[in-house]
The first five atom37 places (N, CA, C, CB, O) and aatype in JSON, in Angstrom:
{
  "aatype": [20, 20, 20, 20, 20, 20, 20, 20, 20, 20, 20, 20, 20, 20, 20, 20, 20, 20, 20, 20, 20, 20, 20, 20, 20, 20, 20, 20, 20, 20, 20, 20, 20, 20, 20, 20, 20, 20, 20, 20, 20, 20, 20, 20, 20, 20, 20, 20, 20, 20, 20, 20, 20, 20, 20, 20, 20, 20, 20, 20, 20, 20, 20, 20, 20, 20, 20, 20, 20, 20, 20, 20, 20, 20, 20, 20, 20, 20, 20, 20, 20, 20, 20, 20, 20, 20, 20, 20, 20, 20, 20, 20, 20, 20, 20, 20, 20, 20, 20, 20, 20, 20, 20, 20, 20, 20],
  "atom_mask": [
    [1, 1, 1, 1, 1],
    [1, 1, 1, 1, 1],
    [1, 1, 1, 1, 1],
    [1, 1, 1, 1, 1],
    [1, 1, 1, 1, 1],
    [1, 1, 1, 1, 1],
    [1, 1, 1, 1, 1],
    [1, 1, 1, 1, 1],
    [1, 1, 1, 1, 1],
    [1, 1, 1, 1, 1],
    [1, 1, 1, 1, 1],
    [1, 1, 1, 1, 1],
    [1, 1, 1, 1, 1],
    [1, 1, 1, 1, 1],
    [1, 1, 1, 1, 1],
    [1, 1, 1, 1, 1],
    [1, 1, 1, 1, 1],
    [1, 1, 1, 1, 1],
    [1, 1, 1, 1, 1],
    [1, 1, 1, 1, 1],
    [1, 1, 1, 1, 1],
    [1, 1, 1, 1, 1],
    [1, 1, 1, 1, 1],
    [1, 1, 1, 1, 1],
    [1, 1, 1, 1, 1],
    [1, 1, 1, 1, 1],
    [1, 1, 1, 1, 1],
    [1, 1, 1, 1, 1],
    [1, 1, 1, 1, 1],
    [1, 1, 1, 1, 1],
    [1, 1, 1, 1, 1],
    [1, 1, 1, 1, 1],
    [1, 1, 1, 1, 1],
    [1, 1, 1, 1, 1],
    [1, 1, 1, 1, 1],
    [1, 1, 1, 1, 1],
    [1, 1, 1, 1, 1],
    [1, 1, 1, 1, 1],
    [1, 1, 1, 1, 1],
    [1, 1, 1, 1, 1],
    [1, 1, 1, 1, 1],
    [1, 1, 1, 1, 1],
    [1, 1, 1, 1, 1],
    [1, 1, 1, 1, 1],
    [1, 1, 1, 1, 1],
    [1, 1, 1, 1, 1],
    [1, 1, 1, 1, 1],
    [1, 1, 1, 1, 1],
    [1, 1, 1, 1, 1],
    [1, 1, 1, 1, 1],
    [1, 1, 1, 1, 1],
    [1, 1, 1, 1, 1],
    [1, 1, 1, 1, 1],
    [1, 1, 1, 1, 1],
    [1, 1, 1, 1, 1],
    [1, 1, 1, 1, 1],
    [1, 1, 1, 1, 1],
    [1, 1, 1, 1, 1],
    [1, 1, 1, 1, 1],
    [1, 1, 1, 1, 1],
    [1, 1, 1, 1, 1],
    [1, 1, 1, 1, 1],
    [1, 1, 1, 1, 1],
    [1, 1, 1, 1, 1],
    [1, 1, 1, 1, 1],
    [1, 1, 1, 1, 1],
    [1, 1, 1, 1, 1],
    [1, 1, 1, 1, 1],
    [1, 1, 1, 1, 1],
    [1, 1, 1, 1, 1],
    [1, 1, 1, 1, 1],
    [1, 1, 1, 1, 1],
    [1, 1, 1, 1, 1],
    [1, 1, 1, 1, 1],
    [1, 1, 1, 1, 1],
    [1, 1, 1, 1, 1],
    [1, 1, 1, 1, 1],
    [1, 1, 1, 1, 1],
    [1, 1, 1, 1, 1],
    [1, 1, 1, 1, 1],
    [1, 1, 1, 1, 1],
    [1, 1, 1, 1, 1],
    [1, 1, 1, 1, 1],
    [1, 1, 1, 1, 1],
    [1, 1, 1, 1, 1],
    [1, 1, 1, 1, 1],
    [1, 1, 1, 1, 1],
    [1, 1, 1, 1, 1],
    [1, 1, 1, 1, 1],
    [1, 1, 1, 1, 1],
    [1, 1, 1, 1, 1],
    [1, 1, 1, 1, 1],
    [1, 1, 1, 1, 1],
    [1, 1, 1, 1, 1],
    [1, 1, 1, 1, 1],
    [1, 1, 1, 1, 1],
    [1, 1, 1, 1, 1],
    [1, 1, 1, 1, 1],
    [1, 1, 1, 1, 1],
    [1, 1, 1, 1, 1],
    [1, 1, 1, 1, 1],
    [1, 1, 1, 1, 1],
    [1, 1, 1, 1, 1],
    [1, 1, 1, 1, 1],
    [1, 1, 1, 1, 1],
    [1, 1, 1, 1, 1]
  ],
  "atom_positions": [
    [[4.28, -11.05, -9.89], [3.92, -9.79, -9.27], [4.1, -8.65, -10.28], [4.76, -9.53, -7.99], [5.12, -8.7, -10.97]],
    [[3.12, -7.48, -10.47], [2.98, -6.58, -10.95], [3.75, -5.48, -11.0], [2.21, -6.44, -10.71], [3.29, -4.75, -10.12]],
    [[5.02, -4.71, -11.74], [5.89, -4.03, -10.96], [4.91, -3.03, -11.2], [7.45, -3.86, -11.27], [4.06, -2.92, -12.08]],
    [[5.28, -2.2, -10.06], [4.87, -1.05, -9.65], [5.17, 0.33, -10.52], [5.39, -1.02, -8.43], [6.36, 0.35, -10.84]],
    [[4.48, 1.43, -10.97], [4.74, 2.38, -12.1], [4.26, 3.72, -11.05], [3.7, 2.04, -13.79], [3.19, 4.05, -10.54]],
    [[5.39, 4.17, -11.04], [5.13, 5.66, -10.33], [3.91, 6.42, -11.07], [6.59, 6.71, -10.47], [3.63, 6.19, -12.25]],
    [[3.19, 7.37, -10.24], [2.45, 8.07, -10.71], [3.17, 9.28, -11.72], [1.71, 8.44, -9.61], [4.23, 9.82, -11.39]],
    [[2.62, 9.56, -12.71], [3.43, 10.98, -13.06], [3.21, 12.01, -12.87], [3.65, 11.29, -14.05], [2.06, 12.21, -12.47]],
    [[4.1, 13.19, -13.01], [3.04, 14.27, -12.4], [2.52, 15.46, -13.62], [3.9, 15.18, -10.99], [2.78, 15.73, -14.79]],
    [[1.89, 15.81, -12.84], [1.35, 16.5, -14.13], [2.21, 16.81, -15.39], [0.85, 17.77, -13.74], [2.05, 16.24, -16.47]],
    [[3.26, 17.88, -15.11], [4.0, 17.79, -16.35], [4.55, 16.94, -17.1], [4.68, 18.27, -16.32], [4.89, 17.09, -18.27]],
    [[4.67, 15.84, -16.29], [5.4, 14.79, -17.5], [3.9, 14.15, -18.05], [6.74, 13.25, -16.7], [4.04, 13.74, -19.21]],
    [[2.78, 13.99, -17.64], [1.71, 13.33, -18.12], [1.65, 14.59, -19.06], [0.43, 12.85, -17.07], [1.95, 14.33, -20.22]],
    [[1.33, 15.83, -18.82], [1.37, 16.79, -20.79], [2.27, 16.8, -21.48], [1.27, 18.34, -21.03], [2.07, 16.94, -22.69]],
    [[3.61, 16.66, -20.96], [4.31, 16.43, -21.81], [3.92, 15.15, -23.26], [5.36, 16.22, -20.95], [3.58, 15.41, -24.41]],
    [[4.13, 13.81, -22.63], [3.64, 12.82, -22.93], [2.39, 12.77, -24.14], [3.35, 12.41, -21.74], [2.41, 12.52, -25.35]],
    [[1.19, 13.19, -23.07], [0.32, 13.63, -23.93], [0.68, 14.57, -25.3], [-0.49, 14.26, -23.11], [0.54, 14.19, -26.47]],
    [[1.0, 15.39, -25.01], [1.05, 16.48, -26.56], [2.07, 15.85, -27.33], [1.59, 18.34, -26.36], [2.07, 16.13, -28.53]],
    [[3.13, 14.89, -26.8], [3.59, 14.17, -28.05], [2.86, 13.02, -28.85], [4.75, 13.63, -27.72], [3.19, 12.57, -29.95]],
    [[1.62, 12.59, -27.94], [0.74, 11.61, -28.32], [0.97, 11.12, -29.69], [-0.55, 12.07, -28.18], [1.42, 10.06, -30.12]],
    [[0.29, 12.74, -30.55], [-0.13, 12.83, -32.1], [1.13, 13.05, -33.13], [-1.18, 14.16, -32.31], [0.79, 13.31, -34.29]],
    [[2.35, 12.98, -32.9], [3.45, 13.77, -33.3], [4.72, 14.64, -32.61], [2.87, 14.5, -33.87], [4.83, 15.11, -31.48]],
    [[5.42, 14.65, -33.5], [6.86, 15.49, -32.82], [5.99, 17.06, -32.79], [8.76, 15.49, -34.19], [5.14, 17.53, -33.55]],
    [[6.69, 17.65, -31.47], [7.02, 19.1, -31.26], [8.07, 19.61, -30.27], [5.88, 19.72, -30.88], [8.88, 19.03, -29.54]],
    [[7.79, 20.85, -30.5], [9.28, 21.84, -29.5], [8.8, 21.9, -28.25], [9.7, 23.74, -29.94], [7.86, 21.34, -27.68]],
    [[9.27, 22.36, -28.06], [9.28, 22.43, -26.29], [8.26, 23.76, -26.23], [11.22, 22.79, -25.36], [7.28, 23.49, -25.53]],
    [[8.22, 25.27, -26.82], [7.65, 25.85, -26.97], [6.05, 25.38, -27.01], [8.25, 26.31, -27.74], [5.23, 25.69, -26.15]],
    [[5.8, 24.62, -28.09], [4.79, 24.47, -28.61], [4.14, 23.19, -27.52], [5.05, 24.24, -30.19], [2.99, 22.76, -27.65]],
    [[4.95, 22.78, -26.62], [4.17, 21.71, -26.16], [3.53, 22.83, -24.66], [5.31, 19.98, -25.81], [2.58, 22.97, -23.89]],
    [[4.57, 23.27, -24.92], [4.24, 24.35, -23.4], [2.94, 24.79, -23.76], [5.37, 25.94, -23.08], [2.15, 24.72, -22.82]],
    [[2.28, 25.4, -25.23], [1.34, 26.37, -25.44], [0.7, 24.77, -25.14], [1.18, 27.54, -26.96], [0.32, 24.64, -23.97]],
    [[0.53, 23.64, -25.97], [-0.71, 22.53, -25.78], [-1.01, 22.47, -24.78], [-0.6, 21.25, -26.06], [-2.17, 22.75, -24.47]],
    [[-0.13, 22.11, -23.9], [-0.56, 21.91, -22.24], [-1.46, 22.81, -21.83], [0.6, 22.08, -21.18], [-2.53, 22.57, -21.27]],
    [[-0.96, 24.04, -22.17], [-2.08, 25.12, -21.91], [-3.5, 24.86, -22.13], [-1.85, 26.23, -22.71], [-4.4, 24.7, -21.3]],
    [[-3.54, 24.83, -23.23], [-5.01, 24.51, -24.12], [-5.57, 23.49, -23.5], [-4.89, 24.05, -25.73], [-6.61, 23.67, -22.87]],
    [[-4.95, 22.22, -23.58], [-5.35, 21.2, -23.47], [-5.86, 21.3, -21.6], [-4.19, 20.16, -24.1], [-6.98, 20.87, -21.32]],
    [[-5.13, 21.78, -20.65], [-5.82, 22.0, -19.41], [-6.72, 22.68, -19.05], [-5.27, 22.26, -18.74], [-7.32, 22.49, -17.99]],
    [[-6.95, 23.57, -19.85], [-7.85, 24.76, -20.05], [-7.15, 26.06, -18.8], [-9.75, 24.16, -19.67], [-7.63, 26.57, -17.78]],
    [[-6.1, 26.19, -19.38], [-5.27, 27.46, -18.78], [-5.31, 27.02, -17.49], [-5.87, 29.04, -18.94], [-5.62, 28.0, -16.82]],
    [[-5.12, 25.86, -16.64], [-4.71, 25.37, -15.02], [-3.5, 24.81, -14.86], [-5.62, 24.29, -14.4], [-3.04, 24.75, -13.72]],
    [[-2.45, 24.08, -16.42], [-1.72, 23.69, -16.15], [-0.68, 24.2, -17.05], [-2.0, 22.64, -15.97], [-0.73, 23.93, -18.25]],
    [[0.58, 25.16, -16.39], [1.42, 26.04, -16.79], [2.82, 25.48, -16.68], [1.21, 27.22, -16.09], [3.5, 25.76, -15.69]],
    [[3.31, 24.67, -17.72], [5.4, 24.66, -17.8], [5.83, 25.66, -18.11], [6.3, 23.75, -18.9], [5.61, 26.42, -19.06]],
    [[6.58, 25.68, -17.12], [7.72, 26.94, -17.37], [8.62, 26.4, -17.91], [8.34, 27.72, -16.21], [8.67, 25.22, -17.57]],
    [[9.59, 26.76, -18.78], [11.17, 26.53, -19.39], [11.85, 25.71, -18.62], [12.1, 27.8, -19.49], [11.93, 24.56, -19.05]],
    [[12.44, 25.97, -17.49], [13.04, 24.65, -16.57], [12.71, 23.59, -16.22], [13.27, 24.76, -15.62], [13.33, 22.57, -15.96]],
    [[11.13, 24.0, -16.2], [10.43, 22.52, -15.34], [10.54, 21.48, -17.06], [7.98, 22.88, -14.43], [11.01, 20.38, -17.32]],
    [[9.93, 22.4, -17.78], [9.72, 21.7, -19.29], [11.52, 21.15, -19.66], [8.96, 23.22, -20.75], [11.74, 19.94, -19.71]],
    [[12.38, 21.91, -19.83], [13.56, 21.33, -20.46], [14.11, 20.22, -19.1], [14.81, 22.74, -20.98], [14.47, 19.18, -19.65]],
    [[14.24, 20.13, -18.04], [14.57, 19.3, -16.95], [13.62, 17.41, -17.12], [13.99, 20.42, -15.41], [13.91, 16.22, -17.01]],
    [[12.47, 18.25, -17.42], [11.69, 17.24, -17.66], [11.93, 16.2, -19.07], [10.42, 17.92, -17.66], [11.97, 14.98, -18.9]],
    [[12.08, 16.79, -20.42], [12.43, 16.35, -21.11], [14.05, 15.47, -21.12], [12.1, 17.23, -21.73], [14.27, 14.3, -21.41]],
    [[14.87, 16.42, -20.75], [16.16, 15.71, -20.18], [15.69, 14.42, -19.55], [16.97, 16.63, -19.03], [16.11, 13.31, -19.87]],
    [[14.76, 14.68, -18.64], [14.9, 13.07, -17.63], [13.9, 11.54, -18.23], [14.07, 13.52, -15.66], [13.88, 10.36, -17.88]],
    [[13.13, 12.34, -19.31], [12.29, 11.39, -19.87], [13.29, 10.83, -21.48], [10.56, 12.26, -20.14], [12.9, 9.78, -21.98]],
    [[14.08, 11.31, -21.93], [14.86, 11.2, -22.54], [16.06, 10.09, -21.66], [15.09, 12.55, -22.93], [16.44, 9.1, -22.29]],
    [[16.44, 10.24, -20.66], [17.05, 9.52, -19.71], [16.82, 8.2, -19.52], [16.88, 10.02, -18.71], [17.66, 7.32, -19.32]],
    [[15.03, 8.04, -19.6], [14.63, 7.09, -19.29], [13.88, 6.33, -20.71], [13.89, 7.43, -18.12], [13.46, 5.18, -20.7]],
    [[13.85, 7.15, -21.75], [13.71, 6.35, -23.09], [12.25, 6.43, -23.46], [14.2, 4.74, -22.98], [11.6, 5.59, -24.09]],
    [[11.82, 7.62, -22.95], [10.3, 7.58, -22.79], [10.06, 8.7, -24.63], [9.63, 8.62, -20.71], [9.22, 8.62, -25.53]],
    [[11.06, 9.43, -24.47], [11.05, 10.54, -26.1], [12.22, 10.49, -26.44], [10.67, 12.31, -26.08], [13.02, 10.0, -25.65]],
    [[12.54, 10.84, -27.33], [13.45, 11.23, -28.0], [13.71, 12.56, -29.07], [13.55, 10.27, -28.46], [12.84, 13.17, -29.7]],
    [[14.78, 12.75, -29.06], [15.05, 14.48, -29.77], [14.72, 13.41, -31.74], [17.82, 15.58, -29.27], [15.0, 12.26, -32.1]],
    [[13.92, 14.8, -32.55], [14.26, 14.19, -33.53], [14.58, 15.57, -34.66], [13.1, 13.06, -33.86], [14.62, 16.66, -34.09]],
    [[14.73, 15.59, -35.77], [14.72, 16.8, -36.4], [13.66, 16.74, -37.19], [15.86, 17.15, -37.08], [12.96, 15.75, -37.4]],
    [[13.49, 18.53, -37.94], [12.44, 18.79, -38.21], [12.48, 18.67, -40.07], [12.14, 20.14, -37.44], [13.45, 19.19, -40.62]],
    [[11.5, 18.05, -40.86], [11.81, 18.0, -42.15], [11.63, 19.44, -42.62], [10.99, 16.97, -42.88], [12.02, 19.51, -43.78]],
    [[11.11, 20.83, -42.08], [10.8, 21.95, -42.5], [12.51, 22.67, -42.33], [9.43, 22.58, -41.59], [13.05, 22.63, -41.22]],
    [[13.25, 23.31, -43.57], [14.21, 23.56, -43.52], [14.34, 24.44, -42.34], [14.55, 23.89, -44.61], [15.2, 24.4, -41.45]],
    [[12.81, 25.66, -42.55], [13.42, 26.76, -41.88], [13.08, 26.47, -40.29], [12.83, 28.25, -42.48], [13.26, 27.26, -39.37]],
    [[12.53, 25.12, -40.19], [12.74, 24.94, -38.35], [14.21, 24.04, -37.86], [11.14, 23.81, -37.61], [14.54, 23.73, -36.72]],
    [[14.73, 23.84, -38.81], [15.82, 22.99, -38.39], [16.92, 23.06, -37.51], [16.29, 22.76, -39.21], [17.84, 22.24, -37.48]],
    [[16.76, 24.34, -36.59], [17.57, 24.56, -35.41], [16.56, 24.44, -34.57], [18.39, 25.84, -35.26], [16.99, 23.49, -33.91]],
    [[15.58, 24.68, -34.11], [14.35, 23.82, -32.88], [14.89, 22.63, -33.08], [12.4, 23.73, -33.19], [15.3, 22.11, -34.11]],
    [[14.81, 22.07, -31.5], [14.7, 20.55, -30.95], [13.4, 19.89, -30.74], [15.32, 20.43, -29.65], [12.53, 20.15, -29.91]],
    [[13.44, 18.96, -31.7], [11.91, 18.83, -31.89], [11.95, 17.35, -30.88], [11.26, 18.65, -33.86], [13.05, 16.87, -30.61]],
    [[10.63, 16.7, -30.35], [10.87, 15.84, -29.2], [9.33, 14.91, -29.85], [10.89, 16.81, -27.29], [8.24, 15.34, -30.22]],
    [[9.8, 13.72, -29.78], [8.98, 12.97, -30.26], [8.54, 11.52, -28.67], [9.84, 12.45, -31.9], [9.4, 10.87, -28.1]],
    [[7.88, 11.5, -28.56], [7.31, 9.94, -27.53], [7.72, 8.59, -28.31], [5.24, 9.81, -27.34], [7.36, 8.38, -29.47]],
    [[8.44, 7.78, -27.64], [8.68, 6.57, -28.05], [7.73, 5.29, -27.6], [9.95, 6.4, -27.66], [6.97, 5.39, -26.64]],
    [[7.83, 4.23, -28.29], [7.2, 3.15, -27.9], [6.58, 3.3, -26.2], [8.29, 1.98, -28.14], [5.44, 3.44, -25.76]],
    [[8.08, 3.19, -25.48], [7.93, 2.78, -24.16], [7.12, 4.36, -23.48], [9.66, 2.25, -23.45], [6.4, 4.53, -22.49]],
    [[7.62, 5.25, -24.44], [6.71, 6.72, -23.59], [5.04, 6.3, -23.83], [7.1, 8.74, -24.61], [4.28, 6.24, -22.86]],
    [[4.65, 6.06, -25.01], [3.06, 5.74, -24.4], [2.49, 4.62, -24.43], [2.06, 6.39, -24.96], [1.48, 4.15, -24.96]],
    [[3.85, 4.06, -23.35], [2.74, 2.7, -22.92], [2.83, 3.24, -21.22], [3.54, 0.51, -23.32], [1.91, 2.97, -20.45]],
    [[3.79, 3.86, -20.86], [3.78, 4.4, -19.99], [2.75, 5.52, -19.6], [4.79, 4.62, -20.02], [2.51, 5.77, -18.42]],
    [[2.17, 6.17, -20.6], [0.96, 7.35, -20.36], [0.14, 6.46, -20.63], [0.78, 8.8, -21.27], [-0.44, 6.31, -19.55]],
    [[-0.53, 5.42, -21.68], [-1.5, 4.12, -21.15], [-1.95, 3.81, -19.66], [-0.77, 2.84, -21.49], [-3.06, 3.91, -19.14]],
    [[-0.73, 3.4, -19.12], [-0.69, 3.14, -18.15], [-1.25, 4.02, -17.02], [0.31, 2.87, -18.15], [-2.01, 3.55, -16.17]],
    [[-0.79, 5.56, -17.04], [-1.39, 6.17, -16.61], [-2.48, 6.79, -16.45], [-1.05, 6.4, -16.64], [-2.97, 7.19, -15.39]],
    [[-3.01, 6.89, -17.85], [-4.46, 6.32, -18.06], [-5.27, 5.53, -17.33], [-4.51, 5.72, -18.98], [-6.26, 5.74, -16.65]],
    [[-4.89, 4.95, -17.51], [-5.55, 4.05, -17.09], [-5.87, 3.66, -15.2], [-4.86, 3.11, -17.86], [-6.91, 3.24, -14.68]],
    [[-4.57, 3.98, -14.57], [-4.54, 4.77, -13.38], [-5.33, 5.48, -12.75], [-3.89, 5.39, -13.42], [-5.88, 5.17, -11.69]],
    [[-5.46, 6.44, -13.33], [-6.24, 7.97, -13.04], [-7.81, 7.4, -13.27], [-5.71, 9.52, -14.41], [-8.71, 7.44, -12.43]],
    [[-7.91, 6.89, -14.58], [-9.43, 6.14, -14.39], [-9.98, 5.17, -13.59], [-9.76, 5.58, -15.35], [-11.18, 5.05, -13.36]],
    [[-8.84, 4.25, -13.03], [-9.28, 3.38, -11.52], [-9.67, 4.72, -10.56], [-7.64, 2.26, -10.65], [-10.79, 4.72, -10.05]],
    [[-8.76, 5.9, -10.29], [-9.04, 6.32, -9.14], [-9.93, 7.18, -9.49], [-8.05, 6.73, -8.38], [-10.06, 7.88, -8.49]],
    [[-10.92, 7.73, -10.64], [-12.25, 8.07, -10.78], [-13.04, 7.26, -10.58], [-12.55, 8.47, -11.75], [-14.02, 7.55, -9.89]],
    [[-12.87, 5.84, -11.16], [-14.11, 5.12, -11.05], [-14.2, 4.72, -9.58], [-14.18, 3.87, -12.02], [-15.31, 4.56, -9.06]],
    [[-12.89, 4.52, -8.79], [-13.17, 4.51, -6.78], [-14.19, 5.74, -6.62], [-11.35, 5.0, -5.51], [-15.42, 5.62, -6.55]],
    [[-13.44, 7.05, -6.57], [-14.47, 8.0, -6.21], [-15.93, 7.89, -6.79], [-13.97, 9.24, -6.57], [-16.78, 7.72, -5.91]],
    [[-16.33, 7.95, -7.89], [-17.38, 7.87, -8.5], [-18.38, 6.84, -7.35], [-17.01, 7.31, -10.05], [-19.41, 7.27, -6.84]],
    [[-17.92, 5.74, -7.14], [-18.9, 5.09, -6.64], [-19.02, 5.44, -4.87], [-18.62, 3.57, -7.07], [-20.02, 5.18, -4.19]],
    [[-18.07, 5.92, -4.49], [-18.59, 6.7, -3.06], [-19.46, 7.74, -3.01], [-17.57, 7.31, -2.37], [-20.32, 7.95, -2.14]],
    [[-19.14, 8.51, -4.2], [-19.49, 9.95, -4.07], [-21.09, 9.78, -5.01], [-18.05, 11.16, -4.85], [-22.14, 10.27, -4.59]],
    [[-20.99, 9.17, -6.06], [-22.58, 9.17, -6.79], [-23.28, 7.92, -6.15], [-22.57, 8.97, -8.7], [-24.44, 7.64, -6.47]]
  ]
}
């Protein structure tokens, strides 16, 4: 039997995402999300640092440091193995439940 993988919710799926390509700050993932939703999907500071705490918890990122001297007090946050097999996954998710709709609706 298949175990079962919670859906994520939006913020942890951008989170995730914007670590895809590389480490960043928490700042800077906040601005991607932006971009990348096209200004619909907004972390605030708590939701973003709470979130990282709990995906860190669960082994999904990890804190790493920055080789640029003068960023070396930012906490830079990198996705691990198990973080994108877990956004895979979700991927892949979200595209079952387009391709359901798709065929009711077209």
């Amino acid at each position: 039997m298949k175990t079962k993988i919670e859906p994520l919710t939006e913020s942890y799926f951008y989170i995730l995402l914007c670590l895809y390509n590389g480490a960043n700050h928490g700042y800077g993932i906040m601005q991607d999300t932006l971009n990348l939703s096209g200004n619909r999907v907004r972390i605030g500071s708590g939701t973003m640092y709470g979130a990282v705490s709990n995906m860190m918890k669960k082994g999904w990122i990890v804190e790493t440091k920055s080789d640029n001297p003068e960023d070396e007090r930012k906490r830079l946050y990198k996705i691990t193995e198990s973080g994108r097999s877990i956004l895979s996954e979700e991927i892949k998710r979200l595209n079952e439940l387009v391709e359901s709709a798709n065929k009711i609706i077209h």
